[in-house]
C-alpha positions in Angstrom: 27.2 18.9 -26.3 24.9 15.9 -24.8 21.4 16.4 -26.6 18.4 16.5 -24.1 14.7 16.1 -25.8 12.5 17.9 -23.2 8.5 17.6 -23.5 7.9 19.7 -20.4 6.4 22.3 -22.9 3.7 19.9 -23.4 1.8 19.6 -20.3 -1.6 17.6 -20.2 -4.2 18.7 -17.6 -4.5 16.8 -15.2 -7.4 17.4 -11.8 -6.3 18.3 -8.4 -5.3 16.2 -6.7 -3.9 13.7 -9.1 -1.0 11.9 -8.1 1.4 11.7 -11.7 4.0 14.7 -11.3 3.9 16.8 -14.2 5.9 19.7 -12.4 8.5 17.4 -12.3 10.0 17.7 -16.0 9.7 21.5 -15.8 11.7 21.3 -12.1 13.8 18.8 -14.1 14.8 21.1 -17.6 15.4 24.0 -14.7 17.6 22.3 -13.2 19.8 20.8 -16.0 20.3 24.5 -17.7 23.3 25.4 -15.4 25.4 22.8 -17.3 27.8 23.6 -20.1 27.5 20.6 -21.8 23.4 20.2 -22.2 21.7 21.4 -25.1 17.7 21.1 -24.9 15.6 20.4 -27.8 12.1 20.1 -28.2 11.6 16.8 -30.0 9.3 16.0 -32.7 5.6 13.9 -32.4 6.2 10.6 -33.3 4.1 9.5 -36.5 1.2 7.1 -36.7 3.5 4.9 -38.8 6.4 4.9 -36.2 3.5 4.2 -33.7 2.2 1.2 -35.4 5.8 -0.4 -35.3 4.4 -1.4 -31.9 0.9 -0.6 -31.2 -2.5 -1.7 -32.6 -3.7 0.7 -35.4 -6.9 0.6 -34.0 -6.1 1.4 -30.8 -3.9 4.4 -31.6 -6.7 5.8 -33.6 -9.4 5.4 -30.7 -6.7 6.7 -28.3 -5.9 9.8 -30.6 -8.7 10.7 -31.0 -10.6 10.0 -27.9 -12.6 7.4 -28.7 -11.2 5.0 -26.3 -14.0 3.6 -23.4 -14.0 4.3 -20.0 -12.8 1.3 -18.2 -9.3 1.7 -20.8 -8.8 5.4 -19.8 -9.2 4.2 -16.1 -6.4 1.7 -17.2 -4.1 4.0 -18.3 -4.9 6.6 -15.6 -5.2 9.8 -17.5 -8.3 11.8 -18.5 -8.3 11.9 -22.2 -7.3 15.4 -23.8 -6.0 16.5 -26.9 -2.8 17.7 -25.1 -2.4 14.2 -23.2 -2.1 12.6 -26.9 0.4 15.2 -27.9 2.4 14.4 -25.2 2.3 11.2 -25.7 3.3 11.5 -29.3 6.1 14.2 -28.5 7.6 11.4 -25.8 7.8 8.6 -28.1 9.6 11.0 -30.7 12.0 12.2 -27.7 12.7 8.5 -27.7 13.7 8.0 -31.0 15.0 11.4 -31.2 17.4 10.3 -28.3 18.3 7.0 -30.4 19.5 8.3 -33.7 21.3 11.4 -31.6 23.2 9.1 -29.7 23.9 6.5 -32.8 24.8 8.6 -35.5 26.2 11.8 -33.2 28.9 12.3 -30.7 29.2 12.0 -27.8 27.1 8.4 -27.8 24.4 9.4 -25.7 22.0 11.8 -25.6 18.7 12.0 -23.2 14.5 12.1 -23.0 14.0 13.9 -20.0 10.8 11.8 -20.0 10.1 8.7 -21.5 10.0 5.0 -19.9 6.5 4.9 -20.7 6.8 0.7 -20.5 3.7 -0.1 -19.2 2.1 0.6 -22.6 1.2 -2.6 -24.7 0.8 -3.2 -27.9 -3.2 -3.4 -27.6 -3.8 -1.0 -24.5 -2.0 1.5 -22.1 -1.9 1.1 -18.2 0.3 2.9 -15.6 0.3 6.4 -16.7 1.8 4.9 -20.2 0.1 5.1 -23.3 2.4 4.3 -26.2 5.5 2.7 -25.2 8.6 5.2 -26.1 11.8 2.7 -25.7 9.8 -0.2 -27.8 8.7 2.2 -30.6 12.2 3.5 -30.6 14.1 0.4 -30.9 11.7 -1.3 -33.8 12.1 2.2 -35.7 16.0 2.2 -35.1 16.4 -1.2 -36.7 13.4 -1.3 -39.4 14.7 2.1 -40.6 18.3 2.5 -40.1 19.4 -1.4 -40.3 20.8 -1.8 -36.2 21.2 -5.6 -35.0 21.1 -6.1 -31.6 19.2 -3.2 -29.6 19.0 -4.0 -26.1 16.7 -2.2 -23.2 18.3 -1.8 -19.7 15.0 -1.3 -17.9 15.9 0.2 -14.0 12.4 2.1 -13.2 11.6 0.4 -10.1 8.5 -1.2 -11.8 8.7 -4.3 -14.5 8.7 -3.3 -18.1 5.8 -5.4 -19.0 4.1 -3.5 -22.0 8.2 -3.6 -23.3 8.8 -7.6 -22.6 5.4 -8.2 -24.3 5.8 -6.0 -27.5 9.4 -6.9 -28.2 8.9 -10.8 -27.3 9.1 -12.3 -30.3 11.6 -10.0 -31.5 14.9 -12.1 -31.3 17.1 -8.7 -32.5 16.3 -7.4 -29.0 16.9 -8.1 -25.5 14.7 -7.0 -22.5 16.1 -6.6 -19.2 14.2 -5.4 -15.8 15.5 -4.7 -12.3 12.2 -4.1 -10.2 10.3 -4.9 -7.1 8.9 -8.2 -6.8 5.8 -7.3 -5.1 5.1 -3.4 -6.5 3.1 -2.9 -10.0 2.2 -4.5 -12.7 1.4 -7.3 -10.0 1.1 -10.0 -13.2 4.6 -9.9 -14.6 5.1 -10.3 -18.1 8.9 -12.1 -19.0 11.5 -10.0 -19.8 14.6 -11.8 -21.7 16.0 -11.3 -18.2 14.3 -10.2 -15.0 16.0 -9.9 -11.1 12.9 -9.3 -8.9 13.8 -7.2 -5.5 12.3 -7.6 -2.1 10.5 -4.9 -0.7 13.6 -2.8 1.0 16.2 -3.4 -1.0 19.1 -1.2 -0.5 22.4 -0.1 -2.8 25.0 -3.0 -1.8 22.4 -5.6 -2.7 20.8 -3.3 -5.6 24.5 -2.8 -7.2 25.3 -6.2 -6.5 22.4 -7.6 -8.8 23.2 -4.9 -11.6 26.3 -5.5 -11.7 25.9 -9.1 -12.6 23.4 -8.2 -15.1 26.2 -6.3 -16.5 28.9 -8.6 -16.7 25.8 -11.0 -18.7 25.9 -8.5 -20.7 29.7 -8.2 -21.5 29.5 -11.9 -22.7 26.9 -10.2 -25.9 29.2 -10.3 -29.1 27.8 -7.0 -29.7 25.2 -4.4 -29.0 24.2 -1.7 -31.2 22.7 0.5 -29.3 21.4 1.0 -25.7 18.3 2.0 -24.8 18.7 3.1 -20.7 15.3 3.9 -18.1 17.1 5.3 -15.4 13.9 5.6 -13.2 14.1 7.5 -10.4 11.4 5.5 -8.0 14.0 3.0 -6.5 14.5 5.8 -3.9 13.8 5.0 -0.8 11.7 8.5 -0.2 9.4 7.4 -3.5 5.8 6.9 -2.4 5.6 4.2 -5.1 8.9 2.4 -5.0 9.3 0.0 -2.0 12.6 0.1 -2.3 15.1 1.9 -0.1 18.0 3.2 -2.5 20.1 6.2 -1.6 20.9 9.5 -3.9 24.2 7.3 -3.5 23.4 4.5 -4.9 21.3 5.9 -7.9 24.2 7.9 -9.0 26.4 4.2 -8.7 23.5 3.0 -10.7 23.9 5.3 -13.2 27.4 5.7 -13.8 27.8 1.8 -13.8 25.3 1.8 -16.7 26.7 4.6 -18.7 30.2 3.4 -17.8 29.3 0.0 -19.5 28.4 2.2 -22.5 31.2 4.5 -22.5 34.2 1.9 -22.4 32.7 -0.1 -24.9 31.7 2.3 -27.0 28.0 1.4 -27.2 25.4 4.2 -28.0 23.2 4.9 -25.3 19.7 6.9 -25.1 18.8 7.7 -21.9 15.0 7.9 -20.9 14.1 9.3 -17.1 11.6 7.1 -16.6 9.4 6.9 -13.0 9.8 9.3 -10.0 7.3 10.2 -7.6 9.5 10.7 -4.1 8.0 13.3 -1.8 9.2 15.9 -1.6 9.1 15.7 -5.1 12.4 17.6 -5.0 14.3 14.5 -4.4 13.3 12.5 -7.5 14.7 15.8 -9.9 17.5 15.4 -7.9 18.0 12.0 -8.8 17.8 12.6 -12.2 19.8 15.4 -12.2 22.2 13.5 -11.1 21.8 10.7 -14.5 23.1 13.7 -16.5 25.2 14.8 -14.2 27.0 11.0 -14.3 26.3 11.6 -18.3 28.0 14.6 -18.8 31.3 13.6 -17.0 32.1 10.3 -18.2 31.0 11.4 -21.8 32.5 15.0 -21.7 34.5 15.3 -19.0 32.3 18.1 -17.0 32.5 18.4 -13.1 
């Protein structure tokens, strides 16, 4: 059974109007309960001690408990709520969750059906991100369980800034971002490696750049563990993509990932990252299909 750490339950309020799509993880654990191979767990709140791995003590105390200004909620792009900080807390724990699952379990992989909050720094959060999930996870999976080399494979159509900046300095990790030049955060922080897309880009020239960021990859003596954002907003129906990626392509995206994973028997969590395509219908397709890839190449369901 693949493990699959859903935070739907754990919906913040959010006005009308408001453009983040909370009905998609609920669409999205709907979806996934026809397969076989899925088991959904609710996954635990990540502690204020696993939080400060990577974030400011300070600021996860104002942020918790709502003592944060104005102009850094604006930033962030939430209203604050006790329920927004629980969910926040339960995503980063999904994270983490999804890490040891897939280290010390079997199959190697298991999923946050959120997550790929990487706009979150270590000082502030911005982009509907408020503590960042995938670098939380990967400092707690080697300060706490001894890993090496932990590297993030960061496809959400937008640069993992808040990521490259936390884990900069980290030489155990290794940051990698396929995005759109021009789309958010507009000042780019350095991944370890970053391929910046024009505006348009479609699968041939898409897969083409992954796969070379793949075969740089191969030439790593050895990875430890995966961490995967398999965003969903490099769809060319996403209002906040700029790219122009089929259903197609995504699921080539996917299974040339978790392919990389599978035959080299890397552990691999699996965060969903960005969607907003309209219909929104479209993006839980897209990552219905990321388990769908999942579930086949890791346990041989059709």
């Amino acid at each position: 059974m693949i493990k699959a750490y859903s935070t739907d339950q754990f919906e913040l309020p959010l006005p009308a109007g408001h453009r983040f799509p909370m009905a998609k993880y609920r669409m999205l654990k709907e979806s996934l309960q026809s397969f076989a191979t899925i088991s959904l767990e609710n996954p635990p709140a990540a502690s204020d001690e696993q939080l400060w791995l990577c974030h400011d003590p300070v600021y996860v105390e104002q942020l918790c408990t709502g003592r944060l200004d104005d102009k850094a909620m604006k930033r962030i792009g939430f209203p604050w709520s006790p329920a927004m900080v629980e969910r926040s807390r339960r995503s980063v724990g999904a994270t983490i969750a999804a890490c040891e699952t897939a280290y010390f379990g079997e199959p190697k992989v298991a999923f946050n059906l959120a997550g790929g909050t990487h706009h979150a720094h270590r000082e502030f959060g911005s982009g509907y991100c408020c503590f960042n999930d995938a670098a939380v996870a990967c400092c707690w999976m080697q300060n706490r369980w001894g890993l090496g080399q932990v590297t993030i494979i960061d496809l959400d159509v937008h640069q993992g800034d808040g990521t490259a900046a936390i884990l900069a300095n980290r030489p155990s990790t290794f940051t990698c971002s396929i995005h759109g030049a021009s789309n958010f955060p507009f000042r780019k922080t350095r991944s370890d490696i970053d391929i910046a897309l024009a505006d348009g880009t479609a699968d041939d020239e898409y897969l083409k750049a992954l796969h070379g960021l793949l075969l740089t990859l191969s030439s790593f003596t050895k990875h430890d563990l995966l961490i995967y954002l398999a965003g969903a907003d490099p769809l060319e129906n996403d209002r906040l993509g700029r790219l122009s990626l089929s259903l197609d392509g995504l699921r080539a995206r996917d299974e040339a990932v978790l392919g990389f994973a599978k035959t080299r028997g890397i552990p691999i969590a699996v965060a969903m990252a960005g969607g907003y395509a309209e219909p929104i219908e479209l993006s839980v397709e897209a990552h219905r299909q990321t388990f769908e890839s999942a579930a086949r190449l890791f346990c041989n369901e059709t």
